[in-house]
ChimeraX commands (.cxc) that place a marker at each C-alpha (Angstrom):
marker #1 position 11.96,-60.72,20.32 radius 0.5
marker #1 position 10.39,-60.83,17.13 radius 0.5
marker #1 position 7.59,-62.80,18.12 radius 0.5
marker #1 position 6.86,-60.28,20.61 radius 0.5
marker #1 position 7.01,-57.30,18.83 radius 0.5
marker #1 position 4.32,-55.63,17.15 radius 0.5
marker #1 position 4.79,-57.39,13.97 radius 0.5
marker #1 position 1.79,-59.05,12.84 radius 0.5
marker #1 position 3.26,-61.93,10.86 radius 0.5
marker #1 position 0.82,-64.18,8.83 radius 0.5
marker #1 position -2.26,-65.49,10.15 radius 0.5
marker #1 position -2.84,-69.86,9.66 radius 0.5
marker #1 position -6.39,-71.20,10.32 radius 0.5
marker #1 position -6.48,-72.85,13.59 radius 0.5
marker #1 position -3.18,-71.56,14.48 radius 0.5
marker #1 position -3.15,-70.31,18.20 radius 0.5
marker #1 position -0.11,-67.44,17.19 radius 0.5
marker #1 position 0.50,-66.13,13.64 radius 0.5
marker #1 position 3.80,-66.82,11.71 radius 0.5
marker #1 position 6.31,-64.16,12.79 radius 0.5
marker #1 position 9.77,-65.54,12.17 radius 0.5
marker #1 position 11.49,-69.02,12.05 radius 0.5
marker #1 position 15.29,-69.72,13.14 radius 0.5
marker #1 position 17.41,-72.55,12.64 radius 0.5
marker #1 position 21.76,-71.62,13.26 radius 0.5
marker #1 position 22.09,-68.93,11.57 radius 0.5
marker #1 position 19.14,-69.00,9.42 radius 0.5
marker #1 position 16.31,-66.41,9.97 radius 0.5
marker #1 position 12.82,-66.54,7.92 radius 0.5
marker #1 position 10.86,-63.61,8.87 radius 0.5
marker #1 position 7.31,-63.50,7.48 radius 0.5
marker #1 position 5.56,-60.30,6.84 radius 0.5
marker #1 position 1.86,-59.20,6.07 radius 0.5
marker #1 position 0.60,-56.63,4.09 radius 0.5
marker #1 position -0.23,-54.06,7.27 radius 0.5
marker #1 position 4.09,-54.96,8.58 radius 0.5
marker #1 position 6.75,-52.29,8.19 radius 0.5
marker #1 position 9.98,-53.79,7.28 radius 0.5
marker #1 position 11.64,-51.48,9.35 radius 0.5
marker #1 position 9.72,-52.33,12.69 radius 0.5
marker #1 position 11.89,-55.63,11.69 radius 0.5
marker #1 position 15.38,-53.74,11.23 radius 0.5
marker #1 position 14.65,-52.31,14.91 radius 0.5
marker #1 position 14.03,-55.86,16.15 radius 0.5
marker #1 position 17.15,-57.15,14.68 radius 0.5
marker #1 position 19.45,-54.06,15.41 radius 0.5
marker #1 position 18.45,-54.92,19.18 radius 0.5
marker #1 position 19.10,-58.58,19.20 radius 0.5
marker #1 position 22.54,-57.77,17.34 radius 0.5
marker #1 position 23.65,-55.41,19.77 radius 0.5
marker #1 position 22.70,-57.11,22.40 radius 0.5
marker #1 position 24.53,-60.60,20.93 radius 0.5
marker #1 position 27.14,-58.65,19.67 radius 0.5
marker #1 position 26.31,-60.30,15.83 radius 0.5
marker #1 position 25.90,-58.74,12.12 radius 0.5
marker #1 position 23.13,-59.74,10.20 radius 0.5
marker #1 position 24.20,-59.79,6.26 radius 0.5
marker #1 position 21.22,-57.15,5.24 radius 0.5
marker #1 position 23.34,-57.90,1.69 radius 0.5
marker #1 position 22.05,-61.65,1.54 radius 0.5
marker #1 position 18.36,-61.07,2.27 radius 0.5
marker #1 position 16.27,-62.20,-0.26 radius 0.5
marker #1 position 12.33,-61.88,-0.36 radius 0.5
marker #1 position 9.89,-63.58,-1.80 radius 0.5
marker #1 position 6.63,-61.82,-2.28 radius 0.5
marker #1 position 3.07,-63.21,-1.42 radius 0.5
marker #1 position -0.53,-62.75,-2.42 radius 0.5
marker #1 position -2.35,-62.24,-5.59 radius 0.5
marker #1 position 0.19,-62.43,-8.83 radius 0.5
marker #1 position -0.39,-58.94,-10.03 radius 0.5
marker #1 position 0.35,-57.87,-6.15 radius 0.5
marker #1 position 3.91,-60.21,-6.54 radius 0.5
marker #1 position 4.19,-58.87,-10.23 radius 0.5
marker #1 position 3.74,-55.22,-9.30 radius 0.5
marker #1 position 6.22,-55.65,-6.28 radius 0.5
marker #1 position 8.88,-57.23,-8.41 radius 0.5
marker #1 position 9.13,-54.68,-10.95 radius 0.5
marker #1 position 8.85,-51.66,-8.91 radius 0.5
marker #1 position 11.75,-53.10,-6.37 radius 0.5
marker #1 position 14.25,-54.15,-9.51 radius 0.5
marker #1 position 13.18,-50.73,-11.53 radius 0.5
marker #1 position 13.47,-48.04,-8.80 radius 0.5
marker #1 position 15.40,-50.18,-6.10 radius 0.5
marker #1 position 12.77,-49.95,-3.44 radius 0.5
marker #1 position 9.84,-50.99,-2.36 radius 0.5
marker #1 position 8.67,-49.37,1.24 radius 0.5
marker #1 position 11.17,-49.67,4.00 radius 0.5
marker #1 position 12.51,-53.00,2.53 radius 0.5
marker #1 position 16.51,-53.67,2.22 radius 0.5
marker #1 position 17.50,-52.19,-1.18 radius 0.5
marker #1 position 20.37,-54.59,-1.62 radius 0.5
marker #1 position 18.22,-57.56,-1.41 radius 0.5
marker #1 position 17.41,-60.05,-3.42 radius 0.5
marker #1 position 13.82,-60.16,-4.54 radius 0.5
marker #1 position 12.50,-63.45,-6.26 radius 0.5
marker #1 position 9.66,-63.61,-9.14 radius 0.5
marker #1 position 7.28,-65.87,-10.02 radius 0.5
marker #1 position 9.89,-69.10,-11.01 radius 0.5
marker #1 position 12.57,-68.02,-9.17 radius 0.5
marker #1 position 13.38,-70.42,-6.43 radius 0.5
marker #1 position 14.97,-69.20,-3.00 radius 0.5
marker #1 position 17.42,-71.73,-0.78 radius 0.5
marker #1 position 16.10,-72.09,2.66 radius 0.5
marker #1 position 17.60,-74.51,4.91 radius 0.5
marker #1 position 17.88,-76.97,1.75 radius 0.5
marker #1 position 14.04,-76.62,0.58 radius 0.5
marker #1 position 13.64,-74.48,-2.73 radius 0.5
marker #1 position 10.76,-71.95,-1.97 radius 0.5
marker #1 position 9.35,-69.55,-4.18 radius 0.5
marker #1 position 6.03,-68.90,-6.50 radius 0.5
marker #1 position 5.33,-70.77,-9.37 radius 0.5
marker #1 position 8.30,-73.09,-9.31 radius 0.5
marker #1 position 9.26,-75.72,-12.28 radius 0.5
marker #1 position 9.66,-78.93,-9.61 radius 0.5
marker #1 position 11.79,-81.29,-11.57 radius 0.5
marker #1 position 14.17,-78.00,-12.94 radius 0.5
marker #1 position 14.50,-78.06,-8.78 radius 0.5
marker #1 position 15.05,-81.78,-9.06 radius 0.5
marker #1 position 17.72,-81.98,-12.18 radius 0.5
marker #1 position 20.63,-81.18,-10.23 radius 0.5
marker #1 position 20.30,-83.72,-7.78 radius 0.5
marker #1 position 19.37,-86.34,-10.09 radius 0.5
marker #1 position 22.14,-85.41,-12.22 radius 0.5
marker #1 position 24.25,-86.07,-9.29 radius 0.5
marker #1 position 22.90,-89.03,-7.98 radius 0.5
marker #1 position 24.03,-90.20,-11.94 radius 0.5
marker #1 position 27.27,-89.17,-11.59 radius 0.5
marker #1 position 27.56,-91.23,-8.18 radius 0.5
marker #1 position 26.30,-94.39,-9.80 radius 0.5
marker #1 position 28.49,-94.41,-13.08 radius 0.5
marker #1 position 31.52,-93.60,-10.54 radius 0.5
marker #1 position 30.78,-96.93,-8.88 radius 0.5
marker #1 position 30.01,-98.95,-12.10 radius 0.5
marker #1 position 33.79,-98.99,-12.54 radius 0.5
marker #1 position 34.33,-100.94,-9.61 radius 0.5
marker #1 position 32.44,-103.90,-11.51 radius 0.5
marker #1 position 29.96,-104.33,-8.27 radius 0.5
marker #1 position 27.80,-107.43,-7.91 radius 0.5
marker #1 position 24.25,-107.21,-8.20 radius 0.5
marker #1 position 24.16,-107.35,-3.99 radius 0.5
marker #1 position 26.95,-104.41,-4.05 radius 0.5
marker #1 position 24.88,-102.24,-6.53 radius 0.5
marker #1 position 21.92,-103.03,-4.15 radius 0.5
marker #1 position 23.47,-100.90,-1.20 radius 0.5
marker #1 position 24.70,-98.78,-4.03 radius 0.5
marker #1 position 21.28,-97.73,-4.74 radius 0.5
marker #1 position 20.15,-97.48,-1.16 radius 0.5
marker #1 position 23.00,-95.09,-0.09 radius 0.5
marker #1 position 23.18,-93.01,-3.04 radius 0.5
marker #1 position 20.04,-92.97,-4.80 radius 0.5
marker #1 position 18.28,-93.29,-1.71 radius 0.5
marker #1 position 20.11,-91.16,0.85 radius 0.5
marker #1 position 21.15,-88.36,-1.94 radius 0.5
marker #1 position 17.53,-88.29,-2.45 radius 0.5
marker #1 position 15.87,-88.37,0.95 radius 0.5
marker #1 position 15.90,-85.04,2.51 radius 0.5
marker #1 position 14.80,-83.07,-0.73 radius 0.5
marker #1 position 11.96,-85.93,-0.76 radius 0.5
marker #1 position 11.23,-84.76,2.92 radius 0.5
marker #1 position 10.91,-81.13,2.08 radius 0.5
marker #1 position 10.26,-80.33,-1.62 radius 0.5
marker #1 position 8.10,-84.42,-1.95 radius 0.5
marker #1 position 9.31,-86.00,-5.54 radius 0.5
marker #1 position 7.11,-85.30,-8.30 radius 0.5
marker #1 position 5.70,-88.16,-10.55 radius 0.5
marker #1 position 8.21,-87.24,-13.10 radius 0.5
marker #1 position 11.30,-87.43,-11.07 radius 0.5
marker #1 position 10.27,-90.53,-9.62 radius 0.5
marker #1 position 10.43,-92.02,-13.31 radius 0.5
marker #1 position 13.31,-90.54,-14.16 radius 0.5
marker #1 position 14.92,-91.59,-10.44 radius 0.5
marker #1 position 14.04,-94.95,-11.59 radius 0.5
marker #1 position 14.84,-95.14,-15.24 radius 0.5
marker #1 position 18.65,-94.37,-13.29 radius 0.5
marker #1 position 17.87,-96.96,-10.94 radius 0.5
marker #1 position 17.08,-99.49,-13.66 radius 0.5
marker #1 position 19.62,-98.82,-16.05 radius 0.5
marker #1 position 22.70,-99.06,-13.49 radius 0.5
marker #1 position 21.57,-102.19,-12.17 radius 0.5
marker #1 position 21.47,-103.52,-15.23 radius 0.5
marker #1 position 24.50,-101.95,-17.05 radius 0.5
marker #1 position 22.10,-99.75,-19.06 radius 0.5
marker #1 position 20.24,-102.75,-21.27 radius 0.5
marker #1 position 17.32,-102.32,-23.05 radius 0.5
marker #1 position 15.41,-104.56,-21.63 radius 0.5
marker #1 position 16.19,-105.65,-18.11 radius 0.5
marker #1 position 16.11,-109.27,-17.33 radius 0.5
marker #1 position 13.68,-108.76,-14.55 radius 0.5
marker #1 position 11.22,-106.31,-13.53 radius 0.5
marker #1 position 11.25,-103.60,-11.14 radius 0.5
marker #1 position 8.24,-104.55,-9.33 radius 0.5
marker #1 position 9.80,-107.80,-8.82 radius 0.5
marker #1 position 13.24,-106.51,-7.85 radius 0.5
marker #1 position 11.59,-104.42,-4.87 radius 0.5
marker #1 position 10.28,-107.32,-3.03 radius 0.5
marker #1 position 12.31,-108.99,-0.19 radius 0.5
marker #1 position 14.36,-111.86,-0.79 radius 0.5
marker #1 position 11.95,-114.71,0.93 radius 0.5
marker #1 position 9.37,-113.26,-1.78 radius 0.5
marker #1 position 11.46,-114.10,-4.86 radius 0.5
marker #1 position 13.21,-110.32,-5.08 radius 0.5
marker #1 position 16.17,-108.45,-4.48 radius 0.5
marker #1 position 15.00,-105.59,-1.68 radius 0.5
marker #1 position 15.42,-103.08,-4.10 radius 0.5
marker #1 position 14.87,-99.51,-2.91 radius 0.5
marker #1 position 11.48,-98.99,-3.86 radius 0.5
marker #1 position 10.97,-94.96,-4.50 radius 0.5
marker #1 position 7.07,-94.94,-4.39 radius 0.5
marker #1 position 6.88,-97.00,-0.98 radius 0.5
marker #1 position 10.09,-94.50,0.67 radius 0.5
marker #1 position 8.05,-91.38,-0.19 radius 0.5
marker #1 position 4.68,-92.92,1.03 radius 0.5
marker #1 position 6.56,-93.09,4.46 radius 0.5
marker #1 position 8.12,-89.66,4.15 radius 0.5
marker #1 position 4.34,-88.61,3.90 radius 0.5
marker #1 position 2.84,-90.60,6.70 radius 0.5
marker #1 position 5.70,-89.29,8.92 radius 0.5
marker #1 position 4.71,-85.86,8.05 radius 0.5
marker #1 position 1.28,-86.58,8.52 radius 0.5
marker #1 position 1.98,-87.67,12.05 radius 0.5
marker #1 position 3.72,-84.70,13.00 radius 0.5
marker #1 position 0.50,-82.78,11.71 radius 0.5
marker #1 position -1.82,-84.53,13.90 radius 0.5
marker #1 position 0.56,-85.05,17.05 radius 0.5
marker link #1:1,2 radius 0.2
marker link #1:2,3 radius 0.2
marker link #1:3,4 radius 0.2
marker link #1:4,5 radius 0.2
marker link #1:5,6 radius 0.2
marker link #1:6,7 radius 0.2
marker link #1:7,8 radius 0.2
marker link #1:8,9 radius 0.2
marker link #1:9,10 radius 0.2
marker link #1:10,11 radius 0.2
marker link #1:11,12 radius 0.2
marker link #1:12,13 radius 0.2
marker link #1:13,14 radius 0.2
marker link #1:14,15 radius 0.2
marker link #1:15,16 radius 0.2
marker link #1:16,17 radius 0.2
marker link #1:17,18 radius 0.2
marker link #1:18,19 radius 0.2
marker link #1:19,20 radius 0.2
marker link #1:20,21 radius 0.2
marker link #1:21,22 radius 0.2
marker link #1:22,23 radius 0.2
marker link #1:23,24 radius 0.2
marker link #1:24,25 radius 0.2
marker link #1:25,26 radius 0.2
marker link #1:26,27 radius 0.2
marker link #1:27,28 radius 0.2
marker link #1:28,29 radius 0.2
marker link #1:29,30 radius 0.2
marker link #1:30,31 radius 0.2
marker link #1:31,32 radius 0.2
marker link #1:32,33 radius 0.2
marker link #1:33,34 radius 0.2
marker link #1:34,35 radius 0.2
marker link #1:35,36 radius 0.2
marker link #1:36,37 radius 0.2
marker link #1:37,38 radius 0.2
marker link #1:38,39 radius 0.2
marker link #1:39,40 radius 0.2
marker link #1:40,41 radius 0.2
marker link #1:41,42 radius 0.2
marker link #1:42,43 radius 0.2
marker link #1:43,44 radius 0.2
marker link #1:44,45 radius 0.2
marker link #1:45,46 radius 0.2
marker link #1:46,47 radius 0.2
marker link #1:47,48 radius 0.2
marker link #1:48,49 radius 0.2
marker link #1:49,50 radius 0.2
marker link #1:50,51 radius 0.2
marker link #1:51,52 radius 0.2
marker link #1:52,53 radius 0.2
marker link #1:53,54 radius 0.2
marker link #1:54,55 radius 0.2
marker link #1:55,56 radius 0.2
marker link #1:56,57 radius 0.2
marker link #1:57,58 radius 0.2
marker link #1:58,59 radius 0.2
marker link #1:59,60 radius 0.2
marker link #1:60,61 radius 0.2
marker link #1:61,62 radius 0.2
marker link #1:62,63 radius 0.2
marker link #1:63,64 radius 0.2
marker link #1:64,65 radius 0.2
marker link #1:65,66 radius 0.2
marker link #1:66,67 radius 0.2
marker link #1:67,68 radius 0.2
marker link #1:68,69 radius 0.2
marker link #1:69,70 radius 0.2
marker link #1:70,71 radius 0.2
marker link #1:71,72 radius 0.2
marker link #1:72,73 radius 0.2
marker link #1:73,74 radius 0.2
marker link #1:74,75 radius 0.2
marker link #1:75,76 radius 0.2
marker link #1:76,77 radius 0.2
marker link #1:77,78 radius 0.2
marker link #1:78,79 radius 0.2
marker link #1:79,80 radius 0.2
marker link #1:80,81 radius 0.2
marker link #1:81,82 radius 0.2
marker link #1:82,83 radius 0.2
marker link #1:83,84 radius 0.2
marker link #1:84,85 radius 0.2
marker link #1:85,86 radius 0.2
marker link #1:86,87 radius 0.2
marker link #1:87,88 radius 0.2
marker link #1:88,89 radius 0.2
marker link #1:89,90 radius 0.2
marker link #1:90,91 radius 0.2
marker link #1:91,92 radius 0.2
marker link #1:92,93 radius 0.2
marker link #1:93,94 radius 0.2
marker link #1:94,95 radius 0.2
marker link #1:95,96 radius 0.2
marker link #1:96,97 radius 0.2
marker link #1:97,98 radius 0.2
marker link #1:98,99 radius 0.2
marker link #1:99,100 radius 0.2
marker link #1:100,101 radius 0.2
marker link #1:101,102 radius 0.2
marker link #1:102,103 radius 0.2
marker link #1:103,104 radius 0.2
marker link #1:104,105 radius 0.2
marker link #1:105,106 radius 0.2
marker link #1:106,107 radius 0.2
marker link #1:107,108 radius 0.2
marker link #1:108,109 radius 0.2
marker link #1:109,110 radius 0.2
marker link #1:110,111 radius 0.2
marker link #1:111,112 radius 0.2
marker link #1:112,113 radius 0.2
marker link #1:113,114 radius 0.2
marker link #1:114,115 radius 0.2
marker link #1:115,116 radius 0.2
marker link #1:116,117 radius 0.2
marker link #1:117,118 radius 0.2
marker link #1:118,119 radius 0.2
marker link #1:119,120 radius 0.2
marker link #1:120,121 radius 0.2
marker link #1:121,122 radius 0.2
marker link #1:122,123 radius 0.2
marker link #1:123,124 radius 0.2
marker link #1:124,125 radius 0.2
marker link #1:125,126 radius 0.2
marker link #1:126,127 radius 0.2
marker link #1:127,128 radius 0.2
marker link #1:128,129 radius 0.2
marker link #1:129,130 radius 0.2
marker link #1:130,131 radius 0.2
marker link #1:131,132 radius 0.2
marker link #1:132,133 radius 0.2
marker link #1:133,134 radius 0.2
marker link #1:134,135 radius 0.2
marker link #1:135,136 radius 0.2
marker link #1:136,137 radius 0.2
marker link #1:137,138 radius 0.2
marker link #1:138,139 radius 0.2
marker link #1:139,140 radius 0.2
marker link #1:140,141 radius 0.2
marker link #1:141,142 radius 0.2
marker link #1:142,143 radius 0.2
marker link #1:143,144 radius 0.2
marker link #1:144,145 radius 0.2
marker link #1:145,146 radius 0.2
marker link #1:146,147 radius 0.2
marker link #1:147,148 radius 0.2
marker link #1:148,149 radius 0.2
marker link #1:149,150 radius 0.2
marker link #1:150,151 radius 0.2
marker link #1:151,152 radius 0.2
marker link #1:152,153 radius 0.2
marker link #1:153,154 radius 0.2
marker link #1:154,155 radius 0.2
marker link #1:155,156 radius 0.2
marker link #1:156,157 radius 0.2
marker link #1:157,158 radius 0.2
marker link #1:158,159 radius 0.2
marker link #1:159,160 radius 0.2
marker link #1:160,161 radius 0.2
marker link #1:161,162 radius 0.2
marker link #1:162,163 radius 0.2
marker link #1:163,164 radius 0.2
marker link #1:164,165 radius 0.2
marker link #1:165,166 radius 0.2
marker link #1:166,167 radius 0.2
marker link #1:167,168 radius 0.2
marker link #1:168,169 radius 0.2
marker link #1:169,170 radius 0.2
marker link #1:170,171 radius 0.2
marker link #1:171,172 radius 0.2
marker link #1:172,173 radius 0.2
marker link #1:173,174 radius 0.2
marker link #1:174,175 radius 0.2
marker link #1:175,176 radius 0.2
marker link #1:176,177 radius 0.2
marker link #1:177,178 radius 0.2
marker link #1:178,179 radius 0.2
marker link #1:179,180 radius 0.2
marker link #1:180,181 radius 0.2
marker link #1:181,182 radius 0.2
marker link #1:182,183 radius 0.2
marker link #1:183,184 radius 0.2
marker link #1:184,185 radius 0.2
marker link #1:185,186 radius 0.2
marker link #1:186,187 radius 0.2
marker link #1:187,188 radius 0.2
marker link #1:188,189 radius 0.2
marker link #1:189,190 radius 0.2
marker link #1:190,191 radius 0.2
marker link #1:191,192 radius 0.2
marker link #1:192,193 radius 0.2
marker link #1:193,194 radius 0.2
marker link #1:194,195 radius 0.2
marker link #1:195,196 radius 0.2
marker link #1:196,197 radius 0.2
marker link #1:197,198 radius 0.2
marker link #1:198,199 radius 0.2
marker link #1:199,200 radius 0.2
marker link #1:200,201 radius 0.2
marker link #1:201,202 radius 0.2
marker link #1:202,203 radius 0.2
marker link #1:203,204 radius 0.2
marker link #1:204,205 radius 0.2
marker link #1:205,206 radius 0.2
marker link #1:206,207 radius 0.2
marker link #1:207,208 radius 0.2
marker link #1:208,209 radius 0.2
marker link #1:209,210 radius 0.2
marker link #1:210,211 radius 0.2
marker link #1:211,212 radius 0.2
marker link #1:212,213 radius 0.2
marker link #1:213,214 radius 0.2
marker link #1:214,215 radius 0.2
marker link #1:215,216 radius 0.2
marker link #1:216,217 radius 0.2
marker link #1:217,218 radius 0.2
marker link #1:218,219 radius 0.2
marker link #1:219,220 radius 0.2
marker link #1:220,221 radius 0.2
marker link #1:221,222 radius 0.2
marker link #1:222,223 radius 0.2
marker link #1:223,224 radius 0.2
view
């Protein structure tokens, strides 16, 4: 319904239809340009709920504002200092510059701090780790170790948010220190450890080559 209403959604170069809405469950992203009336959207969904006999919670909308920063600036403060801002829900949510929204597991916003959006998984994928040191694992049990935990904690934010240079380090520096019961200097090197067994390593998860792959996958979906 959406996509056939009269909202305009946002034009993409070389895209045959603009961006009206996305669904996933229960998820809805609607995306709005400058010329859209919020309630044109309200109408759409008040027809789809009656018709599916559903609710949508107008009180967990939030909205993240596009275009030039004094446009997302001006929007911001006008919506948190009068409560409105056109037709737009005023029990939203509305995010500033640095203020990530949740969608379907990816952090979106303006102006995000990456690795802040990283810490809590990393901090995680620690916890994980020391709670399996206890269990005195051998260097071949800390190597699935790290490919469950470090690597499958880690994989889906990879796939949607990519790991910054920094939080690849720090991923690492984790890596490193529980395989090696957090010495100073490790016996062997990391390069070394990622190499398969008939080449003289370990088949360490390397983070650099994983991510590399998460990119070329997304770069064939692109292009198919």
């Amino acid at each position: 319904m959406i996509r056939k209403s009269d909202i305009r959604g946002i034009n993409i170069p070389h895209s045959a239809e603009a961006l009206k809405a996305t669904l996933f469950a229960d998820d809805t992203t609607s995306f709005l340009s400058a010329d859209d009336d919020f309630a044109d959207l309200q109408k759409v969904l008040d027809t789809w709920c009656g018709a599916a006999k559903a609710r949508f919670n107008i009180a967990k909308t939030e909205i993240i504002p596009i275009g030039t920063p004094e446009f997302r600036a001006g929007m911001v403060s006008t919506y948190r200092v009068t409560g409105a801002w056109g037709n737009y829900p005023r029990s939203a949510r509305i995010a500033a510059d640095g203020e990530p929204v949740r969608i379907l597991g990816a952090w979106m916003g303006n102006g995000l701090d990456e690795c802040e959006i990283w810490s809590p998984k990393l901090e995680a994928i620690r916890n994980m780790l020391e709670k399996w040191t206890r269990s005195r694992p051998t260097l071949e049990g800390k190597r699935h170790v790290v490919q469950m935990f470090a690597g499958g904690m880690s994989q889906f934010l990879t796939t949607v948010q990519r790991m910054p240079r920094a939080v690849i380090t720090r991923l690492t520096a984790i890596i490193r220190g529980y395989l090696w019961n957090e010495r100073h200097t490790p016996p062997v090197r990391m390069e070394q450890m990622y190499l398969p067994v008939g080449r003289g390593g370990f088949g360490i998860l390397d983070l650099e080559a994983r991510n590399d792959a998460i990119d070329v996958m997304w770069l064939k979906s692109y292009l198919n």
